[in-house]
C-alpha positions as a Markdown table, in Angstrom:
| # | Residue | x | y | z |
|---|---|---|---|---|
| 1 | Unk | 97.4 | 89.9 | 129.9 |
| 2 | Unk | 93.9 | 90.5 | 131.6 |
| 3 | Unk | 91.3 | 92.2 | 129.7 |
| 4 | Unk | 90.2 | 94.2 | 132.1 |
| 5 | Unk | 94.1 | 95.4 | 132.3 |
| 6 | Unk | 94.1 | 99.0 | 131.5 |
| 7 | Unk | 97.2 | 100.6 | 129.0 |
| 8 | Unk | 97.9 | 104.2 | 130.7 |
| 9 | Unk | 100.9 | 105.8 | 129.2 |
| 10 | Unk | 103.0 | 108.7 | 131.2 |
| 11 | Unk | 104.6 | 111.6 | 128.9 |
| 12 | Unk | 106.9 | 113.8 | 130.5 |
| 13 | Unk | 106.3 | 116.9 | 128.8 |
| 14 | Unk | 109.7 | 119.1 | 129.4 |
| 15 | Unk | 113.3 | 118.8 | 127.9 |
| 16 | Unk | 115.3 | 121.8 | 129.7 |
| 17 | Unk | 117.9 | 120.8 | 131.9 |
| 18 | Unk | 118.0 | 120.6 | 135.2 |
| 19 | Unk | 114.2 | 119.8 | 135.5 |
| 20 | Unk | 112.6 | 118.9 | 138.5 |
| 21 | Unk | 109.4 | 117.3 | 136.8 |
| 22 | Unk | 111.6 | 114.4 | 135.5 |
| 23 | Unk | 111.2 | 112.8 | 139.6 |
| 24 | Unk | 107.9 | 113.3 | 139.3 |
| 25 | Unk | 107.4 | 111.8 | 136.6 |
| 26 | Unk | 109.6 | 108.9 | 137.9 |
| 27 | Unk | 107.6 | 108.6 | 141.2 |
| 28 | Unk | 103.8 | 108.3 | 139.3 |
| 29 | Unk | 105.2 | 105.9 | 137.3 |
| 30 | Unk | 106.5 | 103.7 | 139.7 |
| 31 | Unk | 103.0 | 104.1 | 141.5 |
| 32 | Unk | 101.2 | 102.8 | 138.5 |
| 33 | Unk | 103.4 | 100.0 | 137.3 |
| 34 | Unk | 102.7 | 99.0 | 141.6 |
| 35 | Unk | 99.1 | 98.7 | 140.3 |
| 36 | Unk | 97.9 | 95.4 | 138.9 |
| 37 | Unk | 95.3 | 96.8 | 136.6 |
| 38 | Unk | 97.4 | 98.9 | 134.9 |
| 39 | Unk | 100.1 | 98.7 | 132.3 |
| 40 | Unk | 101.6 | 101.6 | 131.6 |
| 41 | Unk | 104.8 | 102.7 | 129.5 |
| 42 | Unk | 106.9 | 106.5 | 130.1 |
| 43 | Unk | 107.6 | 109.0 | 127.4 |
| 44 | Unk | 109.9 | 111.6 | 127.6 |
| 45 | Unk | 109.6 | 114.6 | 125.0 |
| 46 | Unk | 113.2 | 114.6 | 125.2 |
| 47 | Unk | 113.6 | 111.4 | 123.1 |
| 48 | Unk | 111.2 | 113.2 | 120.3 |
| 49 | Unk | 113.3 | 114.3 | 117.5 |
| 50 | Unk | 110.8 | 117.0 | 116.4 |
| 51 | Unk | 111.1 | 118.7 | 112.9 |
| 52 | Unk | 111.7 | 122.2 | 113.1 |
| 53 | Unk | 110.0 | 122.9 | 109.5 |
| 54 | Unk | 107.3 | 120.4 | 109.8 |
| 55 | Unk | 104.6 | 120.0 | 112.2 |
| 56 | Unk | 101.5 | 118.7 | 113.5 |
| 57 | Unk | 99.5 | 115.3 | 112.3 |
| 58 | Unk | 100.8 | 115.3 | 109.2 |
| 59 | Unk | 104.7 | 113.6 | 110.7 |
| 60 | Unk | 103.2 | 110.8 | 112.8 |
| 61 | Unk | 104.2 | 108.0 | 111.1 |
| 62 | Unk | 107.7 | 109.3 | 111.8 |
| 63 | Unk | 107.0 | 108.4 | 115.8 |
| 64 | Unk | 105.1 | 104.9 | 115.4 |
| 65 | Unk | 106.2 | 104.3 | 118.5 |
| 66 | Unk | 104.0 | 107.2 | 120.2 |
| 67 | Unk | 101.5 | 106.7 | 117.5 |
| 68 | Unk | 100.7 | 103.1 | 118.1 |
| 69 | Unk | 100.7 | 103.1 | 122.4 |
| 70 | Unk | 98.5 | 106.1 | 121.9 |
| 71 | Unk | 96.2 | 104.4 | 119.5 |
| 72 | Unk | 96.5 | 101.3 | 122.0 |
| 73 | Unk | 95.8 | 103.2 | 125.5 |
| 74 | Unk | 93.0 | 103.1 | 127.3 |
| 75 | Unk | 93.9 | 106.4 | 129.0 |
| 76 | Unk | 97.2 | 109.1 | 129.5 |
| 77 | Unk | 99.2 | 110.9 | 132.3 |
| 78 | Unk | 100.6 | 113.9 | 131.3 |
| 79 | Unk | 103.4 | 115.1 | 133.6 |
| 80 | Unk | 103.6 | 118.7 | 133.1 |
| 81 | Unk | 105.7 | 121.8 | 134.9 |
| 82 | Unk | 104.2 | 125.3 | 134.7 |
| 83 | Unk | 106.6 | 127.5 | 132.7 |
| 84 | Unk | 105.3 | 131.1 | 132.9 |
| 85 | Unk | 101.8 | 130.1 | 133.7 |
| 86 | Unk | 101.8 | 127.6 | 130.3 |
| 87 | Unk | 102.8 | 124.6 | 129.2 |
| 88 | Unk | 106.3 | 123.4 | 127.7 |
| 89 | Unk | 106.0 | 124.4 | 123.9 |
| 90 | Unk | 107.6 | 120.6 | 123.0 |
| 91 | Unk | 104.6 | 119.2 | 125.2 |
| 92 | Unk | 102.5 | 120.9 | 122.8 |
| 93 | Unk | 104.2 | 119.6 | 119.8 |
| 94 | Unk | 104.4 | 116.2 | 120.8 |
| 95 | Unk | 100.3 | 116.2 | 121.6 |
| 96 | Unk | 100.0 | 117.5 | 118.4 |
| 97 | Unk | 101.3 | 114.6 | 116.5 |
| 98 | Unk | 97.7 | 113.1 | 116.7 |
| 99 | Unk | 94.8 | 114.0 | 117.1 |
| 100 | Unk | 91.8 | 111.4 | 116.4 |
| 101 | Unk | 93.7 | 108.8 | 118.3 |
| 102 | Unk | 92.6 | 110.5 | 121.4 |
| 103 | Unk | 89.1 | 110.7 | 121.3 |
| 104 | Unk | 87.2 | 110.4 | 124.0 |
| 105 | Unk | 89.8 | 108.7 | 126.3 |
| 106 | Unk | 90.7 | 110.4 | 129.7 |
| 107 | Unk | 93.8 | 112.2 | 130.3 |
| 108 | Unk | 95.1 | 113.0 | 134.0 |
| 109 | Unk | 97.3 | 115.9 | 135.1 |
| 110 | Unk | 100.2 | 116.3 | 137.3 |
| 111 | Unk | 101.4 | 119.6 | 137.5 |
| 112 | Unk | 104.2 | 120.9 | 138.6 |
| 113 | Unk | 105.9 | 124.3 | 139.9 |
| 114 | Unk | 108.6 | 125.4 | 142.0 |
| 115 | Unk | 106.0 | 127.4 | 143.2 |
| 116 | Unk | 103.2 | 127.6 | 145.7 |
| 117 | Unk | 100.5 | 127.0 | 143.1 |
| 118 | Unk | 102.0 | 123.5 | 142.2 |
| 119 | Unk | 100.8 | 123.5 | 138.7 |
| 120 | Unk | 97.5 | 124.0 | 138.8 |
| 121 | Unk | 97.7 | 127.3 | 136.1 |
| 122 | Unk | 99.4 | 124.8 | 133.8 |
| 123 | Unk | 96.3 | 122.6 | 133.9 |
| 124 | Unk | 93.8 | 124.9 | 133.6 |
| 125 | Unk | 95.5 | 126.4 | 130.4 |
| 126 | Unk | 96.3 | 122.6 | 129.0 |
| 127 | Unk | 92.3 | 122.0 | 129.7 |
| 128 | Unk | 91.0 | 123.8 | 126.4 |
| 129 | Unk | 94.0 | 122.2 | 124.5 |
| 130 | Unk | 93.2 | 118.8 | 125.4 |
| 131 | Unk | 89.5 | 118.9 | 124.8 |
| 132 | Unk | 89.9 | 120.3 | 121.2 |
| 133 | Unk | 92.4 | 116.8 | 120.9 |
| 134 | Unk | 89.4 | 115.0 | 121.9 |
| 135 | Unk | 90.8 | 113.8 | 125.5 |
| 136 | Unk | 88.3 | 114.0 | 128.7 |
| 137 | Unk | 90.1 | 115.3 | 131.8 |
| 138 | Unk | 89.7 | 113.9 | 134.8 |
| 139 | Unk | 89.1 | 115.8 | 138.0 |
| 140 | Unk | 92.1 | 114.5 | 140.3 |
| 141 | Unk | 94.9 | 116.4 | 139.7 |
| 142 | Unk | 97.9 | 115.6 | 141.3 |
| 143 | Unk | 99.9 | 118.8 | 142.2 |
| 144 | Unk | 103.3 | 119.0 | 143.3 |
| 145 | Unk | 104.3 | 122.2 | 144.5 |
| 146 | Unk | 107.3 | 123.5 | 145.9 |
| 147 | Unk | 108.8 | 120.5 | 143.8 |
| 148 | Unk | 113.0 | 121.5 | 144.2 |
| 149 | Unk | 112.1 | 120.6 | 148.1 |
| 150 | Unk | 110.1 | 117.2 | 147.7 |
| 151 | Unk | 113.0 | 114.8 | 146.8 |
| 152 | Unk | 116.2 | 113.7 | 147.7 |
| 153 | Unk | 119.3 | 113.7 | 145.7 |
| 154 | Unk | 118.5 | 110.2 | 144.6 |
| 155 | Unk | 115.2 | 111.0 | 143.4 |
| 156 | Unk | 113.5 | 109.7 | 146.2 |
| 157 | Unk | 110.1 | 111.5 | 147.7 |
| 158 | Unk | 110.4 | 112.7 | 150.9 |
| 159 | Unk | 106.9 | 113.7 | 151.8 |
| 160 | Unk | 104.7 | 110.5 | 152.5 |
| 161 | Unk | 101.2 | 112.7 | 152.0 |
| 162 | Unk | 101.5 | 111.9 | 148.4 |
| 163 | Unk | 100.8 | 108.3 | 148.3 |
| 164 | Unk | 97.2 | 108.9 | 149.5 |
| 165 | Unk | 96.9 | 111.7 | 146.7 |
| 166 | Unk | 98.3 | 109.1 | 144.3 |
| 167 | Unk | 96.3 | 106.5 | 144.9 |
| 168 | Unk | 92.8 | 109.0 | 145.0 |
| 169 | Unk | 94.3 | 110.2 | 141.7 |
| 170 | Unk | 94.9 | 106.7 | 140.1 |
| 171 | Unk | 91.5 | 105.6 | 140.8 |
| 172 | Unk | 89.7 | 108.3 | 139.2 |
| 173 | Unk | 91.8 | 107.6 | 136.4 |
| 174 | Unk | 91.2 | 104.2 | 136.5 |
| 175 | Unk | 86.9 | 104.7 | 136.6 |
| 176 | Unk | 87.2 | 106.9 | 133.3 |
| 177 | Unk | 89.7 | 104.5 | 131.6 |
| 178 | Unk | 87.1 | 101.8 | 132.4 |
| 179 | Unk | 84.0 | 103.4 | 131.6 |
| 180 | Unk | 85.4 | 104.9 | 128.3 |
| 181 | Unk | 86.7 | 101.8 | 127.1 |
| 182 | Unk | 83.5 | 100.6 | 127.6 |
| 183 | Unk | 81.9 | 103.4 | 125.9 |
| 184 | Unk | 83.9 | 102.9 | 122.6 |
| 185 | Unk | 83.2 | 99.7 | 122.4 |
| 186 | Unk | 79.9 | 99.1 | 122.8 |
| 187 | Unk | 78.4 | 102.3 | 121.6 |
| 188 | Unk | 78.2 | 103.6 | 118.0 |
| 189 | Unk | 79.9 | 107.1 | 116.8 |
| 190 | Unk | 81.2 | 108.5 | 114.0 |
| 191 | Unk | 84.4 | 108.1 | 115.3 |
| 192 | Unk | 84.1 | 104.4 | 117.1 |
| 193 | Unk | 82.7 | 101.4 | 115.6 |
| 194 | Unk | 81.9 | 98.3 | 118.7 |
């Protein structure tokens, strides 16, 4: 594998039924396993088999396999509907499983709404979440509003405008990925050593 490849995981961040985000999250990560630079791996908070009386960073080591691609990535995509203006409560837990293993790496945003607004409230209340996690947001979201209207049956996308937005939103992602990388290994802080 190429050094300069980059390790981008995807984590789908709702379990209801019947969800619409799960195409979505299908589609972006067919468009980054498409890119040569980037490696990339989906989650699905549906496969976590979260406590209900235990919480937080404390029950990590009971997900090494979240644990260890985090630790390994260079960067994350979180695919994420807007439920009531917030997040998906199990998104929230999942992210919670770590914490120092994300510092300063870039996450991207797609949001997601059968809405107008596409998910762009979701974002804006993930943004203080993920900066206290120690992630650095990039400023290409991808939006998919409307989403119940935007695929076929088969999962397929039916509205060709989003390959440009994905590619404009990959690259960005990309830069940070690269430039952070960079930055924790070459330059000294408490919580990277080059």
């Amino acid at each position: 594998m190429s050094e300069n490849r980059l390790f981008l995981p995807v984590v789908l961040g709702t379990n209801r039924k019947n969800r619409q985000s799960e195409n979505v999250a299908r589609w972006v990560f067919g468009k980054m396993n498409g890119r040569e630079e980037i490696e990339t791996r989906l989650f699905d908070v549906r496969d976590f088999d979260l406590p209900r009386d235990d919480y937080g960073q404390e029950i990590k080591d009971d997900f090494p396999e979240w644990r260890d691609a985090v630790i390994r990535a260079d960067g994350l995509v979180i695919v994420t509907p807007e439920y009531n203006h917030g997040y998906p409560g199990v998104l929230k837990s999942v992210l919670d499983l770590l914490l120092k293993e994300y510092i300063h790496k870039p996450v991207a945003f797609v949001g997601v709404s059968a809405q107008v607004w596409g998910g762009t409230r979701v974002i804006e209340a993930c943004l203080p979440m993920v900066r206290e996690l120690g992630l650095v947001s990039t400023f290409t979201d991808l939006n998919f509003p409307r989403v119940q209207t935007l695929f076929d049956e088969n999962g397929k996308l039916l509205d060709a405008a989003y390959e440009k937005r994905a590619e404009g939103f990959l690259d960005e992602l990309v830069w940070m990925s690269r430039a952070l990388r960079w930055g924790r290994e070459n330059l000294p802080s408490k919580y990277h050593q080059p």
